[in-house]
C-alpha positions in Angstrom: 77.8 -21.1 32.3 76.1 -18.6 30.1 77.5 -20.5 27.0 76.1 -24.3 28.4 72.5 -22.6 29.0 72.8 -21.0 24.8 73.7 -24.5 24.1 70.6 -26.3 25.8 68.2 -24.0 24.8 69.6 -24.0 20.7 69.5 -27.8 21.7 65.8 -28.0 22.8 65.0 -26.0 19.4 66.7 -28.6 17.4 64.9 -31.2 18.7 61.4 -29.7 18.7 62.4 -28.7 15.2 63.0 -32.1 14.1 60.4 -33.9 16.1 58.0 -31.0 14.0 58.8 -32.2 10.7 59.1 -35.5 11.2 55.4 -35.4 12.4 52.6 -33.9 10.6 50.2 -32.7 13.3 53.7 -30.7 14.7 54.3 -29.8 10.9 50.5 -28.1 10.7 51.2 -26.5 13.9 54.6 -24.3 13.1 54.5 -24.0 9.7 51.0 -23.7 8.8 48.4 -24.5 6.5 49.3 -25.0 2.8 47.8 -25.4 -0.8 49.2 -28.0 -2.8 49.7 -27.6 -6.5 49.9 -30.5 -8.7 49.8 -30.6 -12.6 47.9 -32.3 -15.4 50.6 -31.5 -17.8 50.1 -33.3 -21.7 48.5 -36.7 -22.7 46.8 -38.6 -19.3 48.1 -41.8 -20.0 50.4 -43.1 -16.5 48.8 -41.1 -13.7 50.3 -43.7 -11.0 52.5 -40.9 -9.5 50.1 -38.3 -9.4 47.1 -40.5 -7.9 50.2 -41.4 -5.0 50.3 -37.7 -4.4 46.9 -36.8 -3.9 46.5 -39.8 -1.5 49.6 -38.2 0.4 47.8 -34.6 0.4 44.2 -36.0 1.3 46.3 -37.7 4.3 48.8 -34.7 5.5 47.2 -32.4 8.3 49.3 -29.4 6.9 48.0 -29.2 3.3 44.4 -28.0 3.6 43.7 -27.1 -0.2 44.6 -28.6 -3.7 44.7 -26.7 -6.4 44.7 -29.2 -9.6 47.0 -26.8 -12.7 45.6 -28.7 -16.2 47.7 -28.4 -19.5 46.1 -31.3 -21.4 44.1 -31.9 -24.4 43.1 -35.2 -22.9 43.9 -38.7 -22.8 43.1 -42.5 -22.3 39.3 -43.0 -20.5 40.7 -44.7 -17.4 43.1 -43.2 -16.0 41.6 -40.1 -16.7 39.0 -41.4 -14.2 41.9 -42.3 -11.5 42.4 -38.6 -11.2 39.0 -37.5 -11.1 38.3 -40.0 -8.3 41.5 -39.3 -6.5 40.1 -35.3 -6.2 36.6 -36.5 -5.6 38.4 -38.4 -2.3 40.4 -35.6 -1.6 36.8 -33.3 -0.9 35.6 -36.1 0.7 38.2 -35.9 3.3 37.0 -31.8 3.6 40.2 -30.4 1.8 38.8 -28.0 -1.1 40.0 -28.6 -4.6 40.1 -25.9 -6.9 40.8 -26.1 -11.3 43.3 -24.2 -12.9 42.9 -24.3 -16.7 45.8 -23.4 -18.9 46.1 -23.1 -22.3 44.0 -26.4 -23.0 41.9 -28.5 -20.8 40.0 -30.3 -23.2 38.0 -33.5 -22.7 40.0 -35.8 -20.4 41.4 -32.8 -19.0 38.3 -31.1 -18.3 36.8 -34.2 -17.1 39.6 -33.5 -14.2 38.6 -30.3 -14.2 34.7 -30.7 -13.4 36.0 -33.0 -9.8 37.1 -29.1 -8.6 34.8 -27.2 -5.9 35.4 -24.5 -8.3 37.2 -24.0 -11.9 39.1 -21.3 -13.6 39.9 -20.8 -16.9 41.6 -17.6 -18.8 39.3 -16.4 -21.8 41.0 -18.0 -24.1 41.4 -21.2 -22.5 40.4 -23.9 -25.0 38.3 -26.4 -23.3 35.6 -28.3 -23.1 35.5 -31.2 -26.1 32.6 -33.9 -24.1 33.5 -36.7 -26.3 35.1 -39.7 -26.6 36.9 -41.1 -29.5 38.4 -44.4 -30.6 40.4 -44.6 -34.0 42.3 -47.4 -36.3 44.0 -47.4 -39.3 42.9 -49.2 -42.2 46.0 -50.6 -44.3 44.1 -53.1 -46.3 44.7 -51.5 -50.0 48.1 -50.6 -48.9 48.4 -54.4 -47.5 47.2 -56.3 -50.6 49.3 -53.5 -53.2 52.4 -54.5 -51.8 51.2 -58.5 -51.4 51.6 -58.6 -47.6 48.8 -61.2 -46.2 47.6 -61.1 -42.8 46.6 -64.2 -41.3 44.3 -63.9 -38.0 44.3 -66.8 -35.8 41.1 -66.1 -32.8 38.4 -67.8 -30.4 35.7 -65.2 -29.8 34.0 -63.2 -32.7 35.4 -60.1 -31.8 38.8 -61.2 -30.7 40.4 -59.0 -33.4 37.7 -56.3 -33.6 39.6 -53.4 -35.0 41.9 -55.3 -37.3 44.2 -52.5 -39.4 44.5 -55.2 -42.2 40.6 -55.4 -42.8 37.6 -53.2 -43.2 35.6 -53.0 -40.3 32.4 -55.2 -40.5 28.7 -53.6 -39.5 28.6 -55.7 -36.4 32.2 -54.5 -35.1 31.2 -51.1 -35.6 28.0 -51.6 -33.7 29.6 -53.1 -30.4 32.4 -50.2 -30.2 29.7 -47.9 -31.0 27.7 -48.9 -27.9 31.2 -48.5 -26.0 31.7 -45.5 -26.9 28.2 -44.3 -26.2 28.4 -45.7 -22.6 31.5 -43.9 -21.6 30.1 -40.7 -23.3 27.2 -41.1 -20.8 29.6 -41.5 -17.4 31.2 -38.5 -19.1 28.3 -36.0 -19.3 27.1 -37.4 -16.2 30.4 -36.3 -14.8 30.2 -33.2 -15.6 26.2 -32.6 -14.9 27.2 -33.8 -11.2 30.3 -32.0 -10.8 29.0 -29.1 -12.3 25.9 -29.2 -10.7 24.3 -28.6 -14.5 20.9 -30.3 -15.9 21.8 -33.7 -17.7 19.6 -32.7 -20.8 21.7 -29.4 -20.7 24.8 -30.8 -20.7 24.0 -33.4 -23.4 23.1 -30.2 -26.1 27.1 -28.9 -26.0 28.4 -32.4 -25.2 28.7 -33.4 -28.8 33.1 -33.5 -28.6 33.2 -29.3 -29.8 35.7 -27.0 -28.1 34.9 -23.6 -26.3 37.0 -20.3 -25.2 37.2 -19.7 -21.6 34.2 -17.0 -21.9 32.2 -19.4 -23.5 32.9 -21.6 -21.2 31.8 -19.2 -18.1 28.9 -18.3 -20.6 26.8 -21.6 -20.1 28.6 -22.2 -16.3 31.3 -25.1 -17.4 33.3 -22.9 -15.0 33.2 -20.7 -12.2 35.2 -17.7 -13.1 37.9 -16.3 -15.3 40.9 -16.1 -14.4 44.4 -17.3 -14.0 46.8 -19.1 -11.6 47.0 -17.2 -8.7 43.0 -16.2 -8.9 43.1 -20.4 -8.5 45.3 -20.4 -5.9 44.0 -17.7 -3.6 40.2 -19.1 -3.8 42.0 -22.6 -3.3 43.3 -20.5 0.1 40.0 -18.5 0.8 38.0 -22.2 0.8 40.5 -23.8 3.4 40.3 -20.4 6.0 43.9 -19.5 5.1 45.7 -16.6 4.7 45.9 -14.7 1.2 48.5 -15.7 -0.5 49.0 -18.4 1.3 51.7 -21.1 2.2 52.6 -23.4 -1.5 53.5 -26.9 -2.0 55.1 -26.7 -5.4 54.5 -30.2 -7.3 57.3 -32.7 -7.2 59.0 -33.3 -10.4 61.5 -35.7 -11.1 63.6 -35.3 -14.0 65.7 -37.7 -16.2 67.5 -37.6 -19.0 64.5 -39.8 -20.7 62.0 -37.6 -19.6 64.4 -34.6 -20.7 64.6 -36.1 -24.0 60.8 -37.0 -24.2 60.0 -33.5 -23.2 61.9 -32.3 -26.4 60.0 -34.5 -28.6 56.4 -33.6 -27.4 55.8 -36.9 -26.0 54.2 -37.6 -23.0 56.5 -38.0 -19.4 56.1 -41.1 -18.1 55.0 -43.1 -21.0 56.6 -45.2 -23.0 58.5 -44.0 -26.1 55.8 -46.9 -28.6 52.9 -46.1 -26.2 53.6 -42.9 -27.2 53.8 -42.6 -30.8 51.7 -45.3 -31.8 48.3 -45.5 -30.2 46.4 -45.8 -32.9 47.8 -49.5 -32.6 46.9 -50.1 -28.9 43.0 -49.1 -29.8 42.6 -47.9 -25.9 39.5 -45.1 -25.7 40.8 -41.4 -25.9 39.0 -38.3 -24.1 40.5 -36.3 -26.8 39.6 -33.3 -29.0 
């Protein structure tokens, strides 16, 4: 008798178990509020799988703060944005966000960085770098040396603005000029917002030059210096947890490619030409 009443009560805890982590609200309840960690980790280029997680956190009761860990000297101009917005929603839905700066978190990857309630860098963080940059080759001696002709075929002025097999004409350099100029704007506007910073007092250090974490904390492009855990433990103090609290490590999925493209300093989750020829693509770099 004793034995069938053991095995209905270890019964009733299995199921309330599994109902628990099956549901979310249950999951917040037993378990406890969480801070999530995910990583900016190399060159932003394909952020689809980090944007999917932030929507996940933003929308799971049990995670109640984000801390955002950035490795990255910065990346393409839109996806860079994805991020930003993706931490922007996740405030918006009342869950703190809080920067961890790494070794480098420059340009696109402070642009992330400036979305955070709060930042933190170590002192010598390398960050900074409010610029944009767009960049192409110019083979044209190299092209007529070895008697190689180039034949363009367009509708549309500018169809082929940024030809390699050319110099670039006044009026070319003009249009991507006013480009470039524009984004530079939604970038220092970024960070005058996010920092809650002057716009004329961002524009004097917003000229694409890098600074140490104590510079950094110097003219308040972050909040304080220090390291992961610091990050982690405010991340906690925002949301009303415990300290140190419950951690979602990030997901990582690992392949053989990605192994491979890890070795090689390329960028996970790009593609291997992407990768090491951008200066053929002509896409707009936050980069230092």
């Amino acid at each position: 008798m004793a034995a069938l009443v053991y095995l209905g009560v270890a019964a009733l805890f299995l199921a309330f178990l599994w109902g628990a982590v099956g549901n979310a609200d249950a999951d917040l309840a037993v378990f406890g509020g969480r801070v999530a960690i995910v990583e900016v980790e190399g060159i932003i280029l394909e952020v689809d799988d980090l944007v999917r997680d932030l929507k996940s956190y933003r929308e799971n009761p049990s995670v109640r703060a984000v801390v955002v860990r950035v490795n990255s000297p910065g990346g393409v101009v839109g996806p860079t944005q994805e991020v930003h917005q993706a931490l922007l929603k996740l405030r918006e839905a009342g869950k703190p966000v809080v920067a961890s700066l790494s070794s480098i978190a420059a340009s696109g990857g402070y642009y992330i960085a400036v979305a955070a309630d709060r930042v933190y860098a170590n002192p010598g963080t390398l960050t900074g770098s409010i610029g944009v940059i767009m960049q192409f080759p110019n083979v044209d001696g190299l092209m007529k040396k070895v008697g190689v002709d180039y034949v363009v075929i367009k509708a549309g002025q500018f169809k082929d603005i940024g030809n390699f097999a050319r110099p670039m004409r006044p009026e070319e350099r003009q249009v991507l000029q006013g480009l470039l100029d524009d984004v530079h704007g939604q970038f220092i506007d970024a960070v005058a917002t996010g920092r809650k910073l002057k716009r004329e007092d961002v524009v004097r250090f917003a000229d694409g030059r890098i600074f140490s974490g104590v510079q950094a904390k110097s003219m308040s492009m972050v909040d304080e210096l220090g390291g992961f855990d610091d990050a982690i433990n405010a991340a906690a103090k925002l949301a009303g947890l415990k300290i140190p609290p419950r951690v979602l490590q990030p997901r990582r999925k690992t392949s053989i490619v990605n192994l491979i493209r890890s070795e090689l300093g390329l960028p996970v989750g790009a593609s291997l030409l992407g990768a090491r020829m951008p200066v053929f693509q002509t896409p707009l770099y936050l980069m230092p």
